[in-house]
N, C-alpha and C positions, 0 to 999 in steps of 0.2 A: 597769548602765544605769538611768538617772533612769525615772521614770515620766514624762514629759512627753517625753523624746527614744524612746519605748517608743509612746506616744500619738503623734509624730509619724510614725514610722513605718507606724502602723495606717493613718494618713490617706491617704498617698501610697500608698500599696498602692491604697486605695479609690477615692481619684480614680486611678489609672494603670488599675485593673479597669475602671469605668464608663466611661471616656473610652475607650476598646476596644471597648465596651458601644454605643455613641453616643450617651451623653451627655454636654452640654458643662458645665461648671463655672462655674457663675455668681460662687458666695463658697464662700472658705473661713474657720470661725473666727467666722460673724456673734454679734457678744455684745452684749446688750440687758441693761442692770441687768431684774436677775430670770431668764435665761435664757439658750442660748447653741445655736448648731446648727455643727456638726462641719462638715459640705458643701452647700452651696446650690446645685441641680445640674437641668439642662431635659434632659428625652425626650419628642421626639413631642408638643408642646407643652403638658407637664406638670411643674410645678417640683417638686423630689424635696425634702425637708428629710430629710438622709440624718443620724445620730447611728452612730458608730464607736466601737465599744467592743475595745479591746485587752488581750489577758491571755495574762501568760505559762502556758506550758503548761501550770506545777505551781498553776495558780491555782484558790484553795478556791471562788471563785463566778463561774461564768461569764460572759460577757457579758451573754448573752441573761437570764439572774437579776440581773444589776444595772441595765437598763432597767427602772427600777420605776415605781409612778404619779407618785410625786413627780418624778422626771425625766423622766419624759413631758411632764408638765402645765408643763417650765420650757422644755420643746422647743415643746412646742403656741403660749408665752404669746413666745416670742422668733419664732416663724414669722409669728403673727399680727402682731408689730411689723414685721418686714420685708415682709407681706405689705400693709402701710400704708400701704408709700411707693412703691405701683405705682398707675396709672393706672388698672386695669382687673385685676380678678380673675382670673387662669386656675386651671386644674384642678392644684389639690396631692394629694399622697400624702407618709406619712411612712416613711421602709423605712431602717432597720439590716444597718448590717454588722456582723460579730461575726470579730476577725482575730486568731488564736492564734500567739505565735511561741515557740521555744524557742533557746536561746545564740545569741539577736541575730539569727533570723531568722525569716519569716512560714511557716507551715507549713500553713496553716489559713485558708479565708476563706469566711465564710459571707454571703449576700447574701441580705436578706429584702426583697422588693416589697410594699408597704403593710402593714407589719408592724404598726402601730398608726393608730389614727385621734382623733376629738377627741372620740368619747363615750365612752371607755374612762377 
């Protein structure tokens, strides 16, 4: 299995969790030269900039160890582009998921609520 049909997989787990969850799914995929958010997603009138990181079982670095500052700060600089072209500001948060599969299927789904923010 490619990595990109491996990463799609992670995504639909995470939108199929969260929409169960009640929240709705705004964008998936937003890509901004310089950056790029996995799920654009509303709770409770709060837009979630959600990053999914997928790895197979036997994988030497976990999700949550390859959310690093450099891919924060390309998450933080693509939020603030789509957060540009609203009329009016609401309350963001930025929360990971972290979804483990092993021979093609999700075993694992971790769900972090404001896992990171913009002074880190």
């Amino acid at each position: 299995m490619k990595n990109r049909e491996i990463g799609n997989i992670g995504e639909q787990t995470v939108c199929d969790y969260i929409t169960k969850k009640g929240y709705e799914i705004i964008k998936r995929n937003f890509t901004v030269k310089g950056g790029e958010i996995d799920i654009i997603a509303k709770k409770n009138n709060t837009v979630c900039f959600i990053e999914v990181k997928t790895r197979k079982h036997s994988a030497l670095t976990s999700g949550e160890e390859a959310l690093n500052e450099t891919k924060r700060r390309h998450i933080i600089y693509a939020a603030e582009r789509f957060l540009s072209t609203l009329s009016s500001l609401p309350k963001c948060r930025f929360d990971v998921a972290v979804v483990e599969m092993k021979k093609e299927k999700v075993i694992k789904l971790k769900y972090y609520v404001n896992a990171f923010d913009t002074s880190q």
